[in-house]
C-alpha positions, 0 to 999 in steps of 0.5 A, a space after each residue: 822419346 815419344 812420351 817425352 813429346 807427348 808431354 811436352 805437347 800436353 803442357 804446351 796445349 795446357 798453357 795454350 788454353 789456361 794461359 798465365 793461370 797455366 804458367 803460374 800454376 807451372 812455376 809454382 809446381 817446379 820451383 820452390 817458394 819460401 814460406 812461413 812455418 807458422 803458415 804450415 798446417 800438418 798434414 792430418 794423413 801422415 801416417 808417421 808419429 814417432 821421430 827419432 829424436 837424436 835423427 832429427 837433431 842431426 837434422 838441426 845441425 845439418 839445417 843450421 850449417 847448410 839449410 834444407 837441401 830438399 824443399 817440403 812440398 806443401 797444398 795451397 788451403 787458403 790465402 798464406 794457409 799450406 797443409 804440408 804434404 811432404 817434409 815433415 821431419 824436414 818442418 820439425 827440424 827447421 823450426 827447432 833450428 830457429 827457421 821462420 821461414 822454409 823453401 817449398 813447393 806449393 800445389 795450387 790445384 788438384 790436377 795431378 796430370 798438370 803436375 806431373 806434366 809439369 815436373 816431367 817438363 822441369 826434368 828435361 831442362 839441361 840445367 838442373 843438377 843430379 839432385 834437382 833431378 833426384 827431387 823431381 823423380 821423388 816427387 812424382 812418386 810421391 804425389 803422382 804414386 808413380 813406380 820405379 818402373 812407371 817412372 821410368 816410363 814416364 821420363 824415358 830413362 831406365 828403372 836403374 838410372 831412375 833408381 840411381 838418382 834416387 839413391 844420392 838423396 840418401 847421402 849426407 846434406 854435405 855430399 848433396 850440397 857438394 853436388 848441386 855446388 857442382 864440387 862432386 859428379 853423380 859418378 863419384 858420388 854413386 861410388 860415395 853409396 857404397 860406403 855403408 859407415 857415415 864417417 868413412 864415407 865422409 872421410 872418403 868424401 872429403 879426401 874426394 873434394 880435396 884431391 879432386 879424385 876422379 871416379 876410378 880413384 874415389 871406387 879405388 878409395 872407398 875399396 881401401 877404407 871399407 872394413 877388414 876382411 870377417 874374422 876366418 876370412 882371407 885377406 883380399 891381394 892385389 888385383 890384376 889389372 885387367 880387373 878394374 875393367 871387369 869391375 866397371 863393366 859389372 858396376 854399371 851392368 848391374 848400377 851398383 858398386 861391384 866388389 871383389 874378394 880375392 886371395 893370393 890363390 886366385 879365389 875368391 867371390 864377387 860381392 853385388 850390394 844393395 840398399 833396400 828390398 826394392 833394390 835387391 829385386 832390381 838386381 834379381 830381375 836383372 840376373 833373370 832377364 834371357 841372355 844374362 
């Protein structure tokens, strides 16, 4: 809480002293412009060549049916000149799906402490969707090089929750629309995660919108439509009932969708997924704190 007034202090001396420069450097850091492609210059840092080119035309369909869900982030050069410095698989995809014009985020200056006082003061504003939060989060270890865990520090949440966030922007375009329409919660959109085939998890997500499944259902759901049991593997049984309580204790202790295998003996395993490298040492950490 007292690195959120700091900061809240530090853009309000900002503003202070700079004024309307100040607030419109501000506003254009938080919220996104539409700007021409033509006026989009590559970024000649990106270390990325190669694009998959069935990816990106999934991309141009997703484009063409719902528009660019996360803004690019783009360095203002000159006037109506922008070198891009985040999207550019994002930019390749709109202009193949006809864009002329593409919603960014521009950075006026090169002060990367007034950007990230920015952003941090965008974060807190009660109004922003579990996505806009997730953009800001992203951002700011993008062009701040911020960590997980300095991120957290940052905004005062912890690095599960930071990381949670950051997981609903590997969700489908559709799932992301549906939660910044406010059609799907970030609860039931968490439980959407531990689907790791697409079209299940759309099936699993349409079936949430359409029945206006609550979050115990849509875990319930993505459990009966998840792949049968490995072959040599027993099938899992009805549960006690006293295991759906267990399951969410564990699901929110370890910020993952908690899986349990059991046989009509009563054995079986618990199962803790994870997304990534970065996600399995967060898990690791967690099991290695004192006490756990």
């Amino acid at each position: 809480m007292a690195q959120k007034n700091a900061l809240g202090r530090g853009l309000s001396a900002l503003i202070e002293e700079r004024g309307e420069e100040a607030r419109e450097l501000i506003k254009m850091a938080t919220s996104a412009n539409e700007i021409s492609i033509k006026s989009i210059e590559a970024n000649p840092f990106q270390p990325r060549t190669n694009f998959d080119e069935e990816s990106l035309e999934e991309l141009v369909v997703s484009i063409k049916e719902l528009g660019i869900i996360q803004p690019l982030t783009v360095r203002k050069i000159d006037d109506n000149k922008y070198q891009l410095i985040t999207g550019e698989r994002r930019l390749r995809a709109a202009a193949k799906a006809g864009l002329k014009k593409v919603p960014a985020y521009i950075r006026e200056a090169e002060d990367e402490n007034m950007l990230e006082m920015a952003l941090v003061e965008n974060i807190q504003r009660e109004d922003l969707d579990a996505i806009e939060v997730a953009i800001s989060y992203q951002r700011l270890m993008e062009e701040i090089n911020l960590t997980q865990e300095t991120l957290g520090d940052r905004v005062g949440k912890k690095r599960a929750t930071v990381t949670n966030y950051l997981r609903l922007l590997k969700l489908p375009a559709d799932i992301q629309a549906a939660i910044k329409e406010k059609q799907l919660s970030m609860g039931q959109a968490r439980a959407l995660l531990g689907v790791e085939d697409a079209e299940v998890q759309m099936e699993a997500f349409k079936r949430t919108v359409e029945q206006d499944l609550s979050v115990r259902q849509v875990e319930a759901l993505v459990q009966k439509l998840k792949q049968q049991p490995a072959e040599g593997e027993e099938p899992s049984v009805d549960e006690p009932d006293e295991y759906e309580n267990l399951r969410d204790h564990l699901s929110h202790f370890f910020g993952a969708t908690i899986d349990f295998k059991r046989n009509n003996k009563g054995s079986g395993k618990i199962v803790i997924p994870f997304k990534s490298d970065e996600d399995l040492q967060r898990i690791v950490s967690i099991l290695d704190k004192p006490g756990t």
